[in-house]
Every structure is written in C-alpha cells, then in structure tokens.
N, C-alpha and C positions, 0 to 999 in steps of 0.2 A: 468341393471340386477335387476331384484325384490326380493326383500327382503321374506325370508324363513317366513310363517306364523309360527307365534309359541302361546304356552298358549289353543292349539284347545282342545273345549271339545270333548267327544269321539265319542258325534251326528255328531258335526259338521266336525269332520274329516270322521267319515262314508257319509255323503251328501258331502263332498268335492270329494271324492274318486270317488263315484257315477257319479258325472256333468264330472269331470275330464274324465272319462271312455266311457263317450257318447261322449264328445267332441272329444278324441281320435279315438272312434269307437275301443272300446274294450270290445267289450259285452261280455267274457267267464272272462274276469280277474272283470268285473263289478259282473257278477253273483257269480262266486267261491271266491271273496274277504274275504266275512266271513269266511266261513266256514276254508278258507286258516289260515286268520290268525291269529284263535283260534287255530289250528295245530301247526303253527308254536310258539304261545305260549308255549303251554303246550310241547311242544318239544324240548324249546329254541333253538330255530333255531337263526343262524347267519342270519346280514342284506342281506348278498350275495346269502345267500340259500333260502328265502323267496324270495328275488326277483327275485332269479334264478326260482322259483316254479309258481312264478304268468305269468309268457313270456311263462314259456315250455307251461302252462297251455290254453293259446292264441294262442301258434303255431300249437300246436295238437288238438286244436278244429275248429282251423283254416282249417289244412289240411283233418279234418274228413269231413268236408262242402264243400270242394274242389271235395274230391272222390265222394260224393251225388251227389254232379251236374255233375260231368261226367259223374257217373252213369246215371242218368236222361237224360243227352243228348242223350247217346247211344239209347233208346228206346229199351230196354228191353222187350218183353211180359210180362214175369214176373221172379223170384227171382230165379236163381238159382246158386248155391256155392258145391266150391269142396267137401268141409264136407260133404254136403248132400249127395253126389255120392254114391251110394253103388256099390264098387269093388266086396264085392264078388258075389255079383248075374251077374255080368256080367268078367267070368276070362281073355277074349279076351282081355281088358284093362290092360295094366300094370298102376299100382301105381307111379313108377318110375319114368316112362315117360310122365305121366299126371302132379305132379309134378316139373320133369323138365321146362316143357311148363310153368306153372304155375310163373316160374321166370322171363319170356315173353323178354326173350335173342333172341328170334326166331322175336319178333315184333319190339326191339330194332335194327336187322338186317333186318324188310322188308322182312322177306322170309313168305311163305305161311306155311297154315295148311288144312290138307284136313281131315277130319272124311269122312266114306264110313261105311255104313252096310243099316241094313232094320230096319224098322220102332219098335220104343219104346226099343233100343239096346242102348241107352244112347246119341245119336249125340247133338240133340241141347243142351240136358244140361249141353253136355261138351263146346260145342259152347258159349254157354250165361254165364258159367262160368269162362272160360278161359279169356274171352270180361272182363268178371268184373274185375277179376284179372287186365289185364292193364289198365283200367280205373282207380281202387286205386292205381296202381303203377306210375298216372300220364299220361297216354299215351290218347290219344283219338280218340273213339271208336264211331261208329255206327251199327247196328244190322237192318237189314233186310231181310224180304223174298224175295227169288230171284225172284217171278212173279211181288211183289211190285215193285221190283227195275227195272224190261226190263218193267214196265207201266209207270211206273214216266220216264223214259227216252223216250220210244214212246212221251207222251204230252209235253214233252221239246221240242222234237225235229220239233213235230206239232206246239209247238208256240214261234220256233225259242231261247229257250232258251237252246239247250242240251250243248255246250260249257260252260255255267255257272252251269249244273248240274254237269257235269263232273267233273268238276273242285272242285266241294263241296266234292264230294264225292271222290274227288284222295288225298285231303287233313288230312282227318284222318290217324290217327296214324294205326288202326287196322279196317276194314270193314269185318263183319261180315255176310256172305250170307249164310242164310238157307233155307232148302227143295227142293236145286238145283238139278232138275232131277226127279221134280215130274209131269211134265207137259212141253209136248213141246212145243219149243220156234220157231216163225218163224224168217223166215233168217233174217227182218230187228231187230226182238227184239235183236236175238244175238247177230247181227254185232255192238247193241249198249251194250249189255254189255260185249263184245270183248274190246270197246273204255275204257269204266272204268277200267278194266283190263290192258290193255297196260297203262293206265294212272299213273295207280300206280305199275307197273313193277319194279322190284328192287329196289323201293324208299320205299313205307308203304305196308305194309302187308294185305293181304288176308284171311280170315278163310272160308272155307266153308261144311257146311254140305250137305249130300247125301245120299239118298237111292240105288241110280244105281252106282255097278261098274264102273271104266273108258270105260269099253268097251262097256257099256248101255248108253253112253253118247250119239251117234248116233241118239238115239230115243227123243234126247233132242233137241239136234244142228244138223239138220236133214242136213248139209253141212259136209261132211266129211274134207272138209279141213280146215275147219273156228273152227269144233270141236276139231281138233287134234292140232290147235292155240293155242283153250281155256285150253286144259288139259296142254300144254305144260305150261303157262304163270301160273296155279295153281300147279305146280309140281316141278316145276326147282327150285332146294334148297332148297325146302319145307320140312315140315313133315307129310307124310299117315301115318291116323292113322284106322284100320279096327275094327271097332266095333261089328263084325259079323251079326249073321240072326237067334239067338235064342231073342225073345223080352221079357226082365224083366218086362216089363210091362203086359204082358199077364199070364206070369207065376204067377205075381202078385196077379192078380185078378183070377186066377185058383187056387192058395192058398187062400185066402179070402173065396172064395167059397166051398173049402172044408170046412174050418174051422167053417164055418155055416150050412153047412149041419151035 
C-alpha cells in the first residue's frame, strides 16, 4: 500500500488531480474540479458532500454523452422536441396523451404507435420527438423514411445480405418509419418490409408516420392481403394517434402573410 503524499503545495495538488483524472478518464470531475472546490469552500462543505458532488458531477455528464450518442445514432433529419410542439394550433392532439407516450412505457412493452393525418398536421414531429424521448431515456432508436428503408432492403437482398439487415434493424429498442403511404410500394418491396415487421412483432416497438388512412393503405401495398398483415402487425396493442387534415403549417405561412401585407 502507498504511502498518502502529504506537505502538497496547492499547484502541486491541482496537477496531481489533473494526471490522476486522465489516468482515470474522468474528464467532467478534471474540468469542474475548481470551480467545485472553491464551492465547497466557501460553503464548508463536508469531505462526503464534496465528494459526493465531484461522482454525481461525472455521472450526469456521463449520461448527458450517452443520450447525444443515441441521439446521433438514431439519425435524425433534424431537432425536434415536445416543447417545441405547438398544441394549440393543432386541438386534434391531446397534450395528455402525447405526454403519456412520452414516458415510452408503450416502447418499454414493444407495442406500436401509429400517427395518421395529412401533411404539415404535426406527424413527424411528433415521430422524431417521441424517438428522442426514448433515446434519452436509454432505449435505442433508429429514424427512417419508409422508401429508404424497402431500398436498403431491395440491395440487401440483391447482395445476399437481407437476413443481416433485418436483423439490424429488429434489434433496436424503437424503429421509427416515416412518410409511410406516400408512394407505392411493389409486392417484393413490401413483402420485405412485411419481414422487418414480423421481426420485431411483440419484441421492440414500431412508430410510424402517415399521410393515408388505414384504408388508403391499399394504394401502398397494392396486395390486399399482405396490406391487411401489415396494418394488423402496426396496430395490435398499439397506440392511433389522428393528427387530422387542417395543416399548421400552411395556416402558418397564411399568417405571416397577412402579417406582411
């Protein structure tokens, strides 16, 4: 056992702190050291509360760099957050219920979520924000457009790799499929993203956004029976959510526009 240095000047314990802190790989307790504990000076803080102050300080900067990189994995287009939302321009939406989801007990059980309305009514934002949500709470997520996703699976399956795409993508926590039902799919795109779907059946969770009713799905999965699979496999213990067909987006920029004229 090594002997406690003792007699440190206050340089030399600040550069001990330092090396000690790389050597560790405690970069948030290396950076907030001073600053800490000149705090816990003038505060007279106990040895236990200081040191209690310098860990929490490493674990929640820890975990804030945890949620960025899931973030980041999921791919994102870009930033959006429930805050942002604006409820009242769109009343179709309950607060409630958006919040509910937001606790992502629905992704912790592997059940789906469907958003359904017409375009600029809030879907993918609530799609990409819901996603963020489980991704800070831990969970992991990936975000895609659904033509992305039945392309990447076609050249899988052109170069013999679709069992290992599949497979990537049945392992996330939360799979995020948007603009489903904006463009038909033919029979073999479906029937492979029929497969990602059965893959992740009651094990991890589904989100998916839409412009077409369930009953406009036809014009998607032009197979009525392979359709009535797919809606089944996004619907069984899910949550619909109807965004309606008034677009805040349009009303948006139809305010603006008065407001300039």
């Amino acid at each position: 056992m090594s002997v406690p240095h003792r007699g440190m000047t206050e340089q030399a314990a600040q550069a001990s702190i330092d090396q000690a802190c790389r050597m560790l790989r405690l970069p948030s307790i290396r950076t907030a050291f001073p600053e800490l504990a000149e705090q816990a000076t003038r505060k007279q803080m106990s040895y236990l509360g200081f040191l209690a102050e310098l860990l929490l300080t490493e674990c929640d900067d820890r975990a804030r760099r945890r949620s960025e990189r899931r973030i980041k994995a999921a791919q994102f287009p870009r930033d959006k957050s429930l805050r942002a939302f604006d409820f009242d321009a769109n009343p179709n939406i309950d607060p409630a219920t958006i919040h509910t989801l937001a606790t992502c007990e629905w992704v912790k059980k592997g059940q789906p979520l469907c958003l359904i309305g017409d375009s600029g009514t809030g879907k993918s934002h609530l799609l990409i924000a819901l996603g963020t949500e489980a991704a800070m709470k831990g969970y992991r997520v990936r975000y895609t457009l659904a033509t992305k996703l039945v392309n990447e699976l076609v050249e899988a399956a052109d170069e013999k790799v679709l069992a290992k795409t599949v497979a990537r993508y049945g392992r996330v926590d939360l799979l995020c499929i948007d603009e489903l039902g904006y463009m038909e799919l033919d029979r073999h795109g479906a029937e492979l993203l029929f497969q990602v779907l059965t893959e992740r059946e009651e094990k991890n969770s589904v989100a998916i956004a839409s412009n077409e009713s369930f009953s406009g799905w036809t014009r998607t999965f032009t197979d009525p029976r392979l359709c009535a699979a797919i809606v089944d496999r996004l619907t069984f213990a899910g949550n619909i959510l109807e965004t309606g067909t008034d677009s805040y987006r349009l009303a948006q920029t139809r305010a603006r526009a008065e407001q300039a004229s």
